[in-house]
N, C-alpha and C positions, 0 to 999 in steps of 0.2 A: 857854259855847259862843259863836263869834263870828255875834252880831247876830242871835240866832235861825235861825243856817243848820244845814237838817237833812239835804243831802248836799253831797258838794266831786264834782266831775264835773272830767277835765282831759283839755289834748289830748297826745298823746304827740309827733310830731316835733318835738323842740327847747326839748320842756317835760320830758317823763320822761327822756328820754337828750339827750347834747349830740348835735348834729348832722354837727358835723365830724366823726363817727367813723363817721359814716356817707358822705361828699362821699370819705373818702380812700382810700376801698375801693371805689369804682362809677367811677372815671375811666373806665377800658375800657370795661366796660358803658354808659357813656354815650356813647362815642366809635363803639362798634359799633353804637351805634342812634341817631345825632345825627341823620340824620333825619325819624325818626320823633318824638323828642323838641322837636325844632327846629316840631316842628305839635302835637303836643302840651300842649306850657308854653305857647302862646298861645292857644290852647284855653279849660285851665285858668282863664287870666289871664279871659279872657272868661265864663266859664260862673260865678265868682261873682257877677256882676254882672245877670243875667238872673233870670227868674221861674220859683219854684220847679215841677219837672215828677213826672210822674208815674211814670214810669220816668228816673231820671236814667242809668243803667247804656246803658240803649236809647236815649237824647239824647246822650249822648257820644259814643257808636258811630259814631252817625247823622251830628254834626256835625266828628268827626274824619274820617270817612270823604271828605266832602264836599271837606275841606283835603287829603287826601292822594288824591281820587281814585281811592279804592278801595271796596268794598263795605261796607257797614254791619257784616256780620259777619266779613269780614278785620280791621277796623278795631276790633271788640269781642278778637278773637283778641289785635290785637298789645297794647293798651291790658292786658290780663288776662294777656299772659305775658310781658312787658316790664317794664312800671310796677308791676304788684301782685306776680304771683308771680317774676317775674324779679328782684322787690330782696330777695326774704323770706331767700334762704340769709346773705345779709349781715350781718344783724339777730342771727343766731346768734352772732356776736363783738362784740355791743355789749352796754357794761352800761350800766345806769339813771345816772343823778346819783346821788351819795351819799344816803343815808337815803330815797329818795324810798319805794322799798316798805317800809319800816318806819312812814316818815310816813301811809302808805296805810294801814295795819294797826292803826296807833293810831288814827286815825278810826273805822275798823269797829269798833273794840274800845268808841269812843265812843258807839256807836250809832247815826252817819250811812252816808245810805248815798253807796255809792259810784259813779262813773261814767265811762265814757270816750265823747269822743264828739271823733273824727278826720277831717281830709276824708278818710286813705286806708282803708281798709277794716284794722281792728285785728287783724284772721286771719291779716295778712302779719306778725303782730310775732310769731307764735306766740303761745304763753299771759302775753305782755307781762312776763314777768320776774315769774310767780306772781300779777300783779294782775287777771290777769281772773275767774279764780276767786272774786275778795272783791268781782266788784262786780255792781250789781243790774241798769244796764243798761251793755251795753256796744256801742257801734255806731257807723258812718261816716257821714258828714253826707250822703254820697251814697245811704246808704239811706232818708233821711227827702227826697231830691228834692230837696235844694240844698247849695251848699258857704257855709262861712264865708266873709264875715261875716251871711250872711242870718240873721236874726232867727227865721225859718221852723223851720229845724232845733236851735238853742235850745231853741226854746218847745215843739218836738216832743218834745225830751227830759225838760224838766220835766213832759210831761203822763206821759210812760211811766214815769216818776219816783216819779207821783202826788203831785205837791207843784208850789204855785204858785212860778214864775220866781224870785221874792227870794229865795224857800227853799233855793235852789241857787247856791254858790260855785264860780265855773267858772275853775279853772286853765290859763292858757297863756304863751308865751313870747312871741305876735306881739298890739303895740297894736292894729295895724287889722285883723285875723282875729279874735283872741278873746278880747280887753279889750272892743274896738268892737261885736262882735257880740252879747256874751253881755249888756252891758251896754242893747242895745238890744232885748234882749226880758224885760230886765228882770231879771238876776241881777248878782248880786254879781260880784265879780270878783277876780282876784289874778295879781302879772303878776311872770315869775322874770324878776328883775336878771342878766345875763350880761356878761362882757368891761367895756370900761370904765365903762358906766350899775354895774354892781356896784361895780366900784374906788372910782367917785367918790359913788357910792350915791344915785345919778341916779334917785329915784323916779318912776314915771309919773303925773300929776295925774289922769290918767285911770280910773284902776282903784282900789279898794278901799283891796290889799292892794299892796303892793312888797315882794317879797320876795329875796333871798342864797340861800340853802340852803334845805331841806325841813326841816332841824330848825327854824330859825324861823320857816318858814310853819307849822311843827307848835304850836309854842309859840304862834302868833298863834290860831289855830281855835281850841285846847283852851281856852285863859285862863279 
């Protein structure tokens, strides 16, 4: 097993599925709601970068509300049937990367356990393409009261985990989200090569692992 790691935890946008399969079916939907989104993405851009709260749900509300000039709970309304449940029927026509849920399955089958841990709330992906069933915790960084790259909701996941930070290999596609995050609360890391970093096999110095496909990050863990 690689380096004593006893779960692999990963985030899903752009790491389980490619993204653009998602960017090429919300144009509309984006278009219909740009400005609402247009206060939103700067929001977002903002609220990783502050200190983790205790209702993150009821701090969004509150400070989107503030940018668009309308009530806390108008503001929780449009964020919850816009961004969360307004993208979910979309997700029903996207499939994973190749092997990725088989890669998922030979891990369980190995004995580690499993995890998801997303800024957007994983209930929009549905049952994640069978993966959420296999895993032990599965959850939004927004329910542990911060987004990546804080360190905060890592370390919150290794404890629900039960296993110290090293113990946990944390899959994702973005360096400065969750190569930079996971690595500064102290896990391992593994980062999917995409577009031409894959072609020219542009490893990241950052992370762990670099990896092409799921069958080689499979063959990297198992060894």
């Amino acid at each position: 097993m690689y380096k004593d790691v006893k779960a692999v935890a990963f985030d899903i946008d752009g790491t389980l599925y490619a993204q653009w399969k998602l960017y090429v079916r919300i144009p509309f939907h984006f278009l219909r709601h740009l400005y609402y989104y247009s206060h939103y993405g700067i929001l977002r851009r903002r609220l990783r970068f502050m200190q983790p709260v205790t209702d993150f749900y009821d701090f969004q509300a509150e400070q989107l509300g503030k940018q668009m000039h309308v009530s806390k709970e108008k503001a929780y309304h449009l964020i919850d049937s816009i961004s969360y449940k307004g993208l979910q029927p979309y997700f029903n026509h996207i499939d994973p990367f190749p092997e990725a849920v088989e890669t998922i399955k030979a891990f369980k089958e190995a004995g580690l356990k499993i995890a998801i841990l997303s800024d957007f709330p994983p209930s929009q992906k549905g049952d994640i393409w069978g993966i959420r069933q296999l895993c032990d915790v599965c959850a939004g960084s927004e329910e542990y009261g911060m987004l990546k790259p804080s360190a905060h909701s890592f370390k919150e996941l290794a404890r629900r985990l039960e296993l110290e930070p090293e113990q946990v290999l944390y899959v994702g596609n973005s360096a400065a989200y969750d190569v930079r995050g996971a690595a500064s609360a102290g896990m391992k890391t593994a980062y999917l090569l995409r577009g031409l970093k894959a072609v020219f096999n542009k490893k990241n110095p950052e992370a762990d692992i670099s990896f092409k496909t799921y069958r080689q990050l499979r063959e990297i863990v198992l060894q």
